[in-house]
C-alpha positions as CSV (number, residue, x, y, z in Angstrom):
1,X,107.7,78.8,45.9
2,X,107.3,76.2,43.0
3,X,109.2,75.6,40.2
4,X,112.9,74.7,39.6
5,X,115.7,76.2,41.6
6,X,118.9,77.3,40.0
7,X,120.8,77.3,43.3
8,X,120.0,73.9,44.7
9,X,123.2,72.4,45.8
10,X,124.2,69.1,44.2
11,X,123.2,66.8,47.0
12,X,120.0,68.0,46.5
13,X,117.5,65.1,45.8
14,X,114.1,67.2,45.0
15,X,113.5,68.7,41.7
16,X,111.8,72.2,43.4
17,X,109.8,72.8,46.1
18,X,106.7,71.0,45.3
19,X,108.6,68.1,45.1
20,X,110.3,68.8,48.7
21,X,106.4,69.6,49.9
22,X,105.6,66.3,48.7
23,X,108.5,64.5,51.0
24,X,108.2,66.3,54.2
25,X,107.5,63.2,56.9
26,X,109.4,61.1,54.7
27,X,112.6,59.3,56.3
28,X,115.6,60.4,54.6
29,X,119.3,59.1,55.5
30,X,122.1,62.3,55.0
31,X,125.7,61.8,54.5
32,X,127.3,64.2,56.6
33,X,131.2,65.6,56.5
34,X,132.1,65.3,59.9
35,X,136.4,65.6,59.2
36,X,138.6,65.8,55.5
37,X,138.6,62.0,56.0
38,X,135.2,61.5,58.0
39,X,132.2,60.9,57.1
40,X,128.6,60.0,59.2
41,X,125.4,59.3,58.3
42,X,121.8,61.1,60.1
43,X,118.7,59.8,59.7
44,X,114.8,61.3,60.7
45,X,111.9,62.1,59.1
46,X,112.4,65.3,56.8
47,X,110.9,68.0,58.7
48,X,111.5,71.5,56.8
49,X,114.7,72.5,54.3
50,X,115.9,76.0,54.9
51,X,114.9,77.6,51.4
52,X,118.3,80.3,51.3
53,X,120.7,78.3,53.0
54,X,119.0,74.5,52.6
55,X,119.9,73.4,55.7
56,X,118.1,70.3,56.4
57,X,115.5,69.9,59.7
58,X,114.8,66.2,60.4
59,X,112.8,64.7,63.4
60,X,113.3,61.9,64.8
61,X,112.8,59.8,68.1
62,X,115.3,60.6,71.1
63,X,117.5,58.2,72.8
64,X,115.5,55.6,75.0
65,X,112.2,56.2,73.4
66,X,112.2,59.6,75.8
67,X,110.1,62.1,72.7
68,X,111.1,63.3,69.9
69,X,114.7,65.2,68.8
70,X,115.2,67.6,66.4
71,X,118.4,67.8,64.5
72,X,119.4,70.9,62.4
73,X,121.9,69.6,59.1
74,X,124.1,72.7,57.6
75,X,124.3,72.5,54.1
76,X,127.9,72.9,54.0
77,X,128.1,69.6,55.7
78,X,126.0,67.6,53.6
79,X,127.8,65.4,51.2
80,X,124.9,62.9,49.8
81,X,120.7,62.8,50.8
82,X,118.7,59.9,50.2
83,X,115.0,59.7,50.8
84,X,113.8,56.1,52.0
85,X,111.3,54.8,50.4
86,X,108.9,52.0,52.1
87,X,105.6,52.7,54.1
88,X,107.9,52.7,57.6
89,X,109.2,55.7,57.1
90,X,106.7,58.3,57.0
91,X,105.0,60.3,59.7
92,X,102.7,62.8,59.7
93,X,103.7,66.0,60.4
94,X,100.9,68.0,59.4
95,X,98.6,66.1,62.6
96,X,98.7,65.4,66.1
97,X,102.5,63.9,65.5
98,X,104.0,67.7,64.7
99,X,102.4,69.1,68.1
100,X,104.5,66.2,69.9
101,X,108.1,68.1,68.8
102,X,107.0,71.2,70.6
103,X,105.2,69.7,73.9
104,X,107.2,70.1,77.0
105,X,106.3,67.5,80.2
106,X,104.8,68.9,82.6
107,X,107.4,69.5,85.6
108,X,105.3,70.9,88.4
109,X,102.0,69.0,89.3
110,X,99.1,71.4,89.1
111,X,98.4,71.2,92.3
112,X,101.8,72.6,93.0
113,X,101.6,75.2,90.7
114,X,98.1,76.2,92.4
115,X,100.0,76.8,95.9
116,X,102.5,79.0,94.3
117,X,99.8,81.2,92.7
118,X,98.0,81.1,96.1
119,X,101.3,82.1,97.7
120,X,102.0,84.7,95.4
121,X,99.5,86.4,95.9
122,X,99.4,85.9,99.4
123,X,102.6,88.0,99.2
124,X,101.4,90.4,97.1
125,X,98.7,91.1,99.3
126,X,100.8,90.9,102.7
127,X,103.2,93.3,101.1
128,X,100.3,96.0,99.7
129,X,101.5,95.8,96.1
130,X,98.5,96.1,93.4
131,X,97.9,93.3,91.7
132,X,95.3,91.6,88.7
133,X,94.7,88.0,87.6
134,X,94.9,87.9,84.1
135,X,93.3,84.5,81.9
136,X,95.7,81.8,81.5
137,X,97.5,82.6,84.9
138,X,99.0,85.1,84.6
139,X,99.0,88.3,86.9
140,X,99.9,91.6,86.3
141,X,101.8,93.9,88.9
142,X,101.5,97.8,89.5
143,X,98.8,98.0,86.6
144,X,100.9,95.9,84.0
145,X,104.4,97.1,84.7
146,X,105.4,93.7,85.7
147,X,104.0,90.8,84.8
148,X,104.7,87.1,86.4
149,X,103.7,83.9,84.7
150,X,103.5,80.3,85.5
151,X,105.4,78.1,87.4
152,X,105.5,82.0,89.1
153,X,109.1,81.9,90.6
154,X,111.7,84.4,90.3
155,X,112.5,83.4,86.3
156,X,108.9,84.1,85.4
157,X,108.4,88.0,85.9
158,X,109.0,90.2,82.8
159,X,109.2,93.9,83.1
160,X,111.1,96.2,81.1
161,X,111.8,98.6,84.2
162,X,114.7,96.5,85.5
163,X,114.9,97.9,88.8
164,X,110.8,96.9,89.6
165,X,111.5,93.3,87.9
166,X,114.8,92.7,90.7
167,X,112.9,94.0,93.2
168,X,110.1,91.4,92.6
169,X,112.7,88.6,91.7
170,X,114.4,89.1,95.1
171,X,111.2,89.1,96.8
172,X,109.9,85.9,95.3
173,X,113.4,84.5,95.7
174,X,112.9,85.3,99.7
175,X,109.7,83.8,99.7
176,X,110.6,80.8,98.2
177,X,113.3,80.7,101.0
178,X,111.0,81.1,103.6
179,X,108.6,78.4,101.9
180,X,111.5,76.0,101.9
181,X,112.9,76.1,105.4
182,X,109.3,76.2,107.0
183,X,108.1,73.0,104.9
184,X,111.5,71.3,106.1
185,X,110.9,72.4,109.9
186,X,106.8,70.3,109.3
């Protein structure tokens, strides 16, 4: 995809792709169309640009310093786009910074998620129903037909035989009932 484009809208700051290539991780400041009347400016570091519908993908840092938002610009509502020039404003997004927009924290400790494993298949065992640990955690039910994955509650088994996958889903919700009043009786 190099070259000029024909079909760039007029907003449109980079001469063709290569050009665009060259800018991703740069800070750029968009005028947005927010009313007839209204205007509003967004500014991040130029992540991708849509190359049908150049819609604009920017990063930038969340409120309170809490990660790293993405923010999606249509087109339609772009009135001006300005790259910002000045060593500030750039950030990698071909290294370790990119892997940082798509890591989620951590919500259950590892030794928590260990018990629920253990439990599972506690109750998998209790209740006679075949079972194999796969790599990476996951296990597979009745020879594959179901499959539950990490944190291994209720929203984490897949089947497409939807009457197997409620079954499991109202057994695991039982357990987890179970689990809950005995830790609050200790």
């Amino acid at each position: 995809m190099s070259g000029k484009w024909a079909d760039a809208p007029q907003w449109m700051p980079f001469a063709d792709w290569d050009d665009v290539l060259g800018h991703i991780g740069c800070c750029v400041v968009i005028t947005v169309a927010v009313s007839r009347t209204a205007c509003e400016t967004v500014t991040g570091f130029l992540y991708t640009i849509d190359p049908e519908a150049f819609h604009v993908i920017l990063v930038s840092e969340a409120d309170k310093g809490s990660g790293i938002k993405t923010t999606c610009v249509f087109s339609s509502t772009i009135q001006h786009m300005e790259v910002v020039s000045g060593s500030k404003c750039t950030l990698d997004l071909t290294g370790d910074d990119i892997s940082v927009l798509w890591r989620t924290p951590n919500l259950v400790s590892v030794e928590s998620l260990n018990n629920r494993k253990q439990a599972l298949l506690q109750l998998l065992s209790e209740q006679r129903i075949n079972f194999e640990e796969k790599e990476g955690g996951a296990v597979d039910v009745l020879g594959g037909a179901l499959k539950i994955e990490q944190p291994y509650t209720p929203n984490s088994c897949y089947s497409s035989n939807s009457l197997l996958l409620e079954r499991m889903q109202t057994l695991l919700r039982r357990c987890e009932t179970l689990s809950a009043v005995s830790s609050t009786k200790s």
